[in-house]
C-alpha positions in Angstrom: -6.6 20.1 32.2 -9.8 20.8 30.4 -11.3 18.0 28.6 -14.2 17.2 26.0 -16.0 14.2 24.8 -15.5 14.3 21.4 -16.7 12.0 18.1 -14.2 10.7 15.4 -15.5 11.6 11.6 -14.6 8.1 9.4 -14.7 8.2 5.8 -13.5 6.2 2.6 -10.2 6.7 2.0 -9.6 8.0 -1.2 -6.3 7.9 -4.1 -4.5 4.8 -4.5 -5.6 3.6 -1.0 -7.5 0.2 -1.1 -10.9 -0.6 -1.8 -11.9 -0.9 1.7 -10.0 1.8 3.3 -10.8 4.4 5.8 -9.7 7.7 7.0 -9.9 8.6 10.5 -10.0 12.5 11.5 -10.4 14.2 15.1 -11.6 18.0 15.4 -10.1 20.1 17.9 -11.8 23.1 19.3 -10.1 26.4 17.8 -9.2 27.2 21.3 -7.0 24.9 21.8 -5.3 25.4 18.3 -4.9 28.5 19.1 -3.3 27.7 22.8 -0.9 25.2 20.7 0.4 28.2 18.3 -1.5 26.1 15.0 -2.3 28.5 12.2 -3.2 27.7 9.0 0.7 28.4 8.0 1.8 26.3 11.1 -0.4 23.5 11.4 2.1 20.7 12.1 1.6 18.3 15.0 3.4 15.5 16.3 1.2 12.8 17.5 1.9 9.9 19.9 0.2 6.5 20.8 1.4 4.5 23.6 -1.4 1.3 23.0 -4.3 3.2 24.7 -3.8 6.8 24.2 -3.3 9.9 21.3 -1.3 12.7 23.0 -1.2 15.5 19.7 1.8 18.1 20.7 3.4 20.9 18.7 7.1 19.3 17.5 9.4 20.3 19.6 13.0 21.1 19.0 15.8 19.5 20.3 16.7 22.4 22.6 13.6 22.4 23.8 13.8 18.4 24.3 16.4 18.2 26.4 15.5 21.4 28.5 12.2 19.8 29.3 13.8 16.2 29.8 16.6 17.8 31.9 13.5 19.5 34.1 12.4 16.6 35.1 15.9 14.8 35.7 15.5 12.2 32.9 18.5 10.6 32.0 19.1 13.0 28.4 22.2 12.2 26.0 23.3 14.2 23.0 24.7 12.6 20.1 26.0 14.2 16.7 26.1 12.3 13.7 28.8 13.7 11.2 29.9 12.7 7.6 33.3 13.1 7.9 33.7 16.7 9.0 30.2 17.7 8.3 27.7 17.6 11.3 24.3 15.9 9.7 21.8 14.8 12.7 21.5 16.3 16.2 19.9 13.4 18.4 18.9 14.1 21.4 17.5 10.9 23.4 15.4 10.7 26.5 16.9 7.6 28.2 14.1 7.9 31.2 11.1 8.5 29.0 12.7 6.2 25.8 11.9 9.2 23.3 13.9 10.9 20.3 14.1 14.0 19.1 16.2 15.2 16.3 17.3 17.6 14.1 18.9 17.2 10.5 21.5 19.9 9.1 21.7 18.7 5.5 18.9 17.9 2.6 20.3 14.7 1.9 18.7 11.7 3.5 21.2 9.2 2.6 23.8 11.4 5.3 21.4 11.6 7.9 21.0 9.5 10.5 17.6 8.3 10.1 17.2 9.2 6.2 14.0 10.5 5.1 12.4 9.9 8.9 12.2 13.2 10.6 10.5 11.4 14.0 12.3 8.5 15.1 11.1 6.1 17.4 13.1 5.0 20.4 13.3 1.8 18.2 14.7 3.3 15.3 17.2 4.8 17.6 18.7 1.7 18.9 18.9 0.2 15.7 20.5 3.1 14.4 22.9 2.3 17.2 23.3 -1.3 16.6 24.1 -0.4 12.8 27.1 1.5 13.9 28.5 -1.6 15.7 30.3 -4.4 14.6 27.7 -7.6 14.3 26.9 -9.1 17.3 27.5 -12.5 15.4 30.7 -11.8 14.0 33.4 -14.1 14.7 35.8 -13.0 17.5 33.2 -10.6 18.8 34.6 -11.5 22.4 37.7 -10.8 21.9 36.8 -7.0 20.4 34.7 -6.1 23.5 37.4 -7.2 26.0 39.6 -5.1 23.9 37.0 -2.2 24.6 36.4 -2.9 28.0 33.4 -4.2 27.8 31.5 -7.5 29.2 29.0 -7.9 26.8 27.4 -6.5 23.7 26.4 -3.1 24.5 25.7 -0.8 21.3 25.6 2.1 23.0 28.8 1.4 24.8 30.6 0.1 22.0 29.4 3.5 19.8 30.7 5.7 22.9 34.4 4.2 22.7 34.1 3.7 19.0 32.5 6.6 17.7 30.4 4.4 15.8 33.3 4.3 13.2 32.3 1.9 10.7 35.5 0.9 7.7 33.1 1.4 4.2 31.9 4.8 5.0 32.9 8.7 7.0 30.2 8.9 8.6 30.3 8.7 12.6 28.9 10.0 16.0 30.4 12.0 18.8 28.7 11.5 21.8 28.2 14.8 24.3 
């Protein structure tokens, strides 16, 4: 691994931003860019922070995702999120590392399973999950897990025997 010391440029934010803002950028050496694959066509990065360090990475596909989790015998699960027939979202989740990675197969946010987010957190993911449960408060909610076999309120569970089935809409998840 080849490392650099490096300074971070700050400036005023500009736009609509407030009156104090700032903008943070970071310069990479081109060689590394150019190790990446970033051109000036494709420049996209995904970035992560984990409360003490930036890790910048090329966004990688889902294939990709679970052949690298997979490599290093992470707990990986595929879920597909369809609207009715249709097949919208392909998530891919990292149960080891508690990463996402998805891919969407339609235009239209409101059928996908994270709408306009294109890089869900793990967060967003088991929220997603919980949405396609019933309530945890709801009255009788013991009863409905016994009848599922479950002991307690497990949204992944409940959306693997369930399908995540919900009455007011089509949409649901197959889990492979």
């Amino acid at each position: 691994m080849e490392k650099r010391s490096a300074k971070i440029s700050i400036s005023a934010a500009g736009g609509t931003a407030g009156k104090d803002a700032k903008t943070y950028k970071l310069t990479i050496p081109s060689a590394w860019a150019a190790a990446m694959g970033i051109t000036e066509n494709d420049r996209g990065i995904e970035l992560s922070f984990d409360g003490e360090r930036i890790t910048a990475a090329r966004p990688s596909d889902t294939e990709q995702f679970m052949r690298q989790g997979t490599r290093k015998e992470h707990k990986m699960k595929t879920f597909l999120y369809h609207d009715g027939e249709k097949q919208c979202t392909k998530i891919c989740a990292d149960f080891t590392d508690k990463t996402v990675c998805i891919e969407n197969y339609t235009d239209k946010p409101v059928k996908t399973a994270f709408g306009r987010n294109t890089m869900p957190t793990w967060d967003d993911f088991t929220a997603f999950l919980a949405e396609r449960c019933i309530p945890r408060e709801r009255a009788g909610i013991r009863e409905y897990l016994e009848a599922l076999g479950l002991d307690e309120y497990d949204p992944l569970e409940i959306v693997k025997r369930t399908q995540g089935r919900m009455a007011e809409d089509s949409q649901w998840i197959e889990v492979v």
